[in-house]
N, C-alpha and C positions, 0 to 999 in steps of 0.2 A: 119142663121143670116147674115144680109147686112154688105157690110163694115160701112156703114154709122152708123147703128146701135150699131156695135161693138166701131167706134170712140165717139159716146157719150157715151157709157155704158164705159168707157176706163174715159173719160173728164168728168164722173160724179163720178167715184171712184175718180182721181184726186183731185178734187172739195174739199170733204172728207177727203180727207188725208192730204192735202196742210195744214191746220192750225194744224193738229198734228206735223207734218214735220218742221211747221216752231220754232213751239215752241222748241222742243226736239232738234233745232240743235242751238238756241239762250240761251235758258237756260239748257243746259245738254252736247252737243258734244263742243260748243265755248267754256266754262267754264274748262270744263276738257283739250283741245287741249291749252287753256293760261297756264293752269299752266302746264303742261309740257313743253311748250315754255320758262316760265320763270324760270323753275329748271333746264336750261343750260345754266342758265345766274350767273352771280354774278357785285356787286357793286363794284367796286374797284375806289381808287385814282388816279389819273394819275399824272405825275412828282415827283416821288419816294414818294408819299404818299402827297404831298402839295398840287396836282393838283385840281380841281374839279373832283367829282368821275362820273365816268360811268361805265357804263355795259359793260362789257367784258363775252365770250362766255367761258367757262369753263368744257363744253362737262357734265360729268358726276360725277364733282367734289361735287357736291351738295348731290347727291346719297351717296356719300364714308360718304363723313361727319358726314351724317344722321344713315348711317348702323355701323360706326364704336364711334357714341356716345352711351356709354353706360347709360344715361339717356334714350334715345330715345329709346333703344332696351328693356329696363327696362318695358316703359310706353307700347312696345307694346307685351311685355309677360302679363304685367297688362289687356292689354285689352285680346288677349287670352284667359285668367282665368276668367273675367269677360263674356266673351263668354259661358266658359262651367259651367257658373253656369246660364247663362241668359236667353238662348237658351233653355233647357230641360226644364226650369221653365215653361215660357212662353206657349210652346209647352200643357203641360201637362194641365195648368190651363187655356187657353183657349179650350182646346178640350174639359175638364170636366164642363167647364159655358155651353158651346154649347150642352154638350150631358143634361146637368140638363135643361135648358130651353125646349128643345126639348122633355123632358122628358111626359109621358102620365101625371103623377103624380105631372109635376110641377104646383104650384099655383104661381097667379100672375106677368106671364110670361114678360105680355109687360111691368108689370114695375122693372120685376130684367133686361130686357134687357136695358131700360132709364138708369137705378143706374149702372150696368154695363158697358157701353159705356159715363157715363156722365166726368170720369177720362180723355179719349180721348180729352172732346172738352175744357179740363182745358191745358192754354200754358205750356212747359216743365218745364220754369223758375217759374212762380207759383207753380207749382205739389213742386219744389225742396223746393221754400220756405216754403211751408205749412208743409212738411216734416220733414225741417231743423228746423223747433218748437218743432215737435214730437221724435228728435232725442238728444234737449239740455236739461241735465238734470234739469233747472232753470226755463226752459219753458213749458216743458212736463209733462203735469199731469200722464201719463202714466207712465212715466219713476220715477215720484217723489212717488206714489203710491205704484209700486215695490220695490223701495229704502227703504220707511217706515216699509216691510216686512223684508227689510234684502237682496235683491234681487238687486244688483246694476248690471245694464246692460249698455255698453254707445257704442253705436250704431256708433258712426262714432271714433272708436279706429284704428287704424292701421291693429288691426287683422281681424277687420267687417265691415269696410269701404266699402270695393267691394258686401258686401250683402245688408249694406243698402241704396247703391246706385240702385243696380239691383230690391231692392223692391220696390222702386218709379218708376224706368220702366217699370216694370212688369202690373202693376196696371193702368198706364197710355195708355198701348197700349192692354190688353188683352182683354177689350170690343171689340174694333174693330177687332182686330181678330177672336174673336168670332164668331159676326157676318158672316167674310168670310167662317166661319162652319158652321154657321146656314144658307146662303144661301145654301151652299152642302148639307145640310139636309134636306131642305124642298123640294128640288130637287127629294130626292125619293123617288119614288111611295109610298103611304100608303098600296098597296095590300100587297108587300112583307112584309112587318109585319104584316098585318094581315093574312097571309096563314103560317106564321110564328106560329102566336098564336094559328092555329086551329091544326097544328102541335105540340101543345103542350110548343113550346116554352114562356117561361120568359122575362120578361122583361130585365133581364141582360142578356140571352143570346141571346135578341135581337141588344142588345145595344153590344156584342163583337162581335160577331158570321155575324151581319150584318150593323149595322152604322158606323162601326170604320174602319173597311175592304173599306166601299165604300167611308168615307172621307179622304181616304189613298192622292187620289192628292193635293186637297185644304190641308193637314197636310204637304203637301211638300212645297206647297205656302208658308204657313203659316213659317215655317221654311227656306225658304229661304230668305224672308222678316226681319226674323228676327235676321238673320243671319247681315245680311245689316245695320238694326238697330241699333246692337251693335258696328259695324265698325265707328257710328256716333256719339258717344258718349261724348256728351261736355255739353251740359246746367247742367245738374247735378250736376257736381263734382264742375263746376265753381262757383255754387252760394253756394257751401257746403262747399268750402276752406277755406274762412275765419272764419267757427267754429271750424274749426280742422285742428294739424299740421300732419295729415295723407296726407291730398291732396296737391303734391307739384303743383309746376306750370308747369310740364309736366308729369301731374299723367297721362294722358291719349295722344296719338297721336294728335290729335285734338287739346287739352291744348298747347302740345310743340310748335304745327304747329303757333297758337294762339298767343302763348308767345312769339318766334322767329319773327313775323310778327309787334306786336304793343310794346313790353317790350324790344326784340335787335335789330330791324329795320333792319332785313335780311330775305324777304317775299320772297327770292330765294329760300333759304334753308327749308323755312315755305312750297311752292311751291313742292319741292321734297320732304318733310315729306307724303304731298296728297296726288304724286302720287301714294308714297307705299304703302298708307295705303288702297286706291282704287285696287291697284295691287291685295292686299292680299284678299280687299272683292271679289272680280273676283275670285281669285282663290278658296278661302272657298265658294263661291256659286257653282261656276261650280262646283269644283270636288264631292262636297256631291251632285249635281245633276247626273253625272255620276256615283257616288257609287249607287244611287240607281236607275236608269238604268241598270245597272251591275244586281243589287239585281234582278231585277225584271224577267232580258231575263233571268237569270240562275233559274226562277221560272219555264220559261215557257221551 
């Protein structure tokens, strides 16, 4: 290959990449590089507190603040827990829509995938409000119906709050996942099931023995995504607050970061709440990516 050749083949990748490049560093790297900029700043008064205020550099004082309020640390054991209930969920009932669609025997395919995915193209704030009907017992025919049995259930209590928030996400995002399964599926080959079957194999031990094995990376996907997801968590709880005294105004990282920014007017400290809470999605993505790297070379 000529050089000349290689300089366009080089200036046509460029080409290509330039509008991904430019976006991902205007809304993804600028975004994140400000607010760490702004979480070593703080407001302050000048002339013993009379002055006009300005920004003053405060190095790392933001972080202490943040790690040593026991609200903030509260809201993010809160999300934790809402992690390990949200994550296996998710996981579990998008693999099972994708292995039943996928299924020899399902009927009706392309429109349980439409009903399955049509949650996704509903805003989160709608999803919360439509919910937050089916959660009030004055609103909820569901709820008033169990009542009249003797069955009082009240869904956003302090003790069910983190389930019935996580079942509006659940529902909201497990079509689209789905789908990134049912792409992995359709991907392979129909011989291997069918030399499967002449083998005498079943239908479920097709479905363990060989679908579940080869959607192993896209299940990684899927759970690292959603891992991420839940590090996001704010339109839910905020539209839920006002029916319940379960959701404070820093139930969630997000909320505190939220409430510190527009309710104490200190977007500093709102600022360093982001970062950690980005820090920690970094951390809980990569290291479950390396545990199962780990898992995988100790297979081989």
């Amino acid at each position: 290959m000529s050089s000349t050749t290689r300089t366009q083949s080089r200036g046509a990748i460029v080409l290509f990449v330039a509008p991904f490049l430019v976006m991902f560093a205007l809304f993804f790297v600028a975004p994140i590089g400000y607010a760490i900029v702004e979480s070593l700043f703080a407001v302050k008064s000048s002339g013993l507190g009379f002055g006009p205020p300005e920004e003053v550099f405060v190095f790392f004082s933001n972080y202490v603040t943040a790690l040593t309020s026991s609200s903030f640390l509260e809201s993010l054991g809160r999300l934790v827990l809402f992690s390990l209930i949200e994550v296996p969920l998710m996981v579990v009932t998008a693999v099972g829509l994708a292995l039943l669609v996928d299924s020899a025997h399902a009927r009706f395919g392309k429109a349980f995938r439409v009903i399955a995915f049509a949650p996704y193209a509903v805003p989160g704030v709608i999803a919360a409000i439509l919910w937050g009907f089916l959660y009030v017992p004055s609103t909820s025919p569901i709820l008033q119906v169990l009542g009249g049995v003797g069955i009082d259930i009240s869904p956003l209590s302090s003790d069910t709050v983190l389930f019935a928030i996580a079942n509006i996400a659940l529902w909201t995002f497990a079509g689209y996942n789905m789908y990134i399964l049912l792409a992995s599926l359709s991907s392979i080959p129909r011989e291997l099931f069918e030399a499967a079957k002449l083998d005498g194999a079943g239908e479920w031990q097709i479905t363990w023995q060989i679908k579940v094995p080869l959607l192993r990376p896209s299940i990684i996907l899927v759970t690292v995504f959603t891992i991420i997801g839940t590090l996001q968590l704010f339109a839910e709880p905020l539209v839920l607050r006002p029916l319940t005294t379960a959701i404070s105004s820093d139930f969630t990282p997000n909320l505190a970061a939220y409430n510190q920014t527009f309710a104490q007017g200190n977007p500093n400290l709102a600022a360093a709440m982001a970062v950690i809470v980005a820090l920690i999605g970094f951390a809980f993505s990569f290291g479950f990516l390396r545990f199962v790297n780990r898992k995988e070379n100790r297979a081989w």
